[in-house]
N, C-alpha and C positions, 0 to 999 in steps of 0.2 A: 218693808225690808226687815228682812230677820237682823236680830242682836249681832252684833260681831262678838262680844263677851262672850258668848255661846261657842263659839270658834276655839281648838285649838289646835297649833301645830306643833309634830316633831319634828327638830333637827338633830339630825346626825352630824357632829363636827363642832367643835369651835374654834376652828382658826379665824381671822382677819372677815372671811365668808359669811360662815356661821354666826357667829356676833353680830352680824351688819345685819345679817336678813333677821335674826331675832331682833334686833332694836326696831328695827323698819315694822316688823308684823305688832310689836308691845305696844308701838305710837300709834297703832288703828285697834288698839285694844284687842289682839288678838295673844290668847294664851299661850307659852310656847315653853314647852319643855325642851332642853339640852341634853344631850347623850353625846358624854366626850371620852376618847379612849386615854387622856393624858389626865393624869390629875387635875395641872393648872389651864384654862384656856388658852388661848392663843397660839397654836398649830405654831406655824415655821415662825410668825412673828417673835413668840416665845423662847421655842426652839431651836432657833436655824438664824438667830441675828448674833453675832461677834459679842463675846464676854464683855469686851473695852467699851461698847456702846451703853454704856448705864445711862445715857440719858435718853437715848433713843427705846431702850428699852424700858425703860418706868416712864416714859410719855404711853407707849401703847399697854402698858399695865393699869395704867391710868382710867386712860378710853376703856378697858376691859373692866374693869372695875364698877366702871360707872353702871354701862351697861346691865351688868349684874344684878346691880342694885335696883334695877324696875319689879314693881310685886308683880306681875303679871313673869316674869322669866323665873324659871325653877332649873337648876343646873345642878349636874350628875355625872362628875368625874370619874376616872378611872372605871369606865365601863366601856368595854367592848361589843360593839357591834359587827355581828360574825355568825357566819353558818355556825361555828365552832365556837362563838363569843359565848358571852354572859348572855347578850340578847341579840335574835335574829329582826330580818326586820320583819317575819309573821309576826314576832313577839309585839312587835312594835305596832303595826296593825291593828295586832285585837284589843290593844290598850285605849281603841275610840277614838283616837285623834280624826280631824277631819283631811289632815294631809301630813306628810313626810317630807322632806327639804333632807335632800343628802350632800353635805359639806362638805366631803373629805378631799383630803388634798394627796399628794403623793405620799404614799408609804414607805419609800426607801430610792436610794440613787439610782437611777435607770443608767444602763452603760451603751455607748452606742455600737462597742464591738471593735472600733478602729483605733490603727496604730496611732500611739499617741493622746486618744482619748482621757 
């Protein structure tokens, strides 16, 4: 059986997703670089949780943190993933990964069009 150190994957994302599957591929020794379009990780968790919730919120800072901390994950903020980003995903291809994991979660409020929505 080939090395799994040998192994690396890119994810696209680090919300709540991305973080989980990079910790999950780091514990089977597999390399895994981070491509997040937000400075800090954590997508909505980050994001999208209520200012008053400080403990809810430095709990999953926490979890994010830890995470981070594995030498096998290498994270990269504030970059864009985009036809018209910093990098596409050919970009991201020819950089030899052996796979891609795309994380991303919703980009902006979807309306559903009806009265009252």
């Amino acid at each position: 059986m080939e090395d799994q150190l040998a192994y690396s994957v890119a994810v696209v994302g680090a919300g709540p997703a991305g973080l989980f599957a990079a910790s999950e591929l780091a514990k089977k020794g597999i390399r895994v670089t981070l491509f997040n379009r937000d400075i800090k990780p954590g997508g909505l968790a980050e994001y999208g949780v209520y200012p008053q919730k400080y403990r809810l919120r430095e709990g999953f800072r926490t979890q994010f943190e830890h995470i981070l901390e594995s030498n096998l994950i290498d994270y990269y903020g504030n970059v864009l993933v985009h036809q018209d980003g910093d990098l596409t995903l050919d970009d991201i291809r020819s950089m030899g990964f052996h796979a891609i994991l795309v994380t991303v979660g919703a980009q902006g409020t979807k309306w559903l069009g009806l009265p009252g929505s």
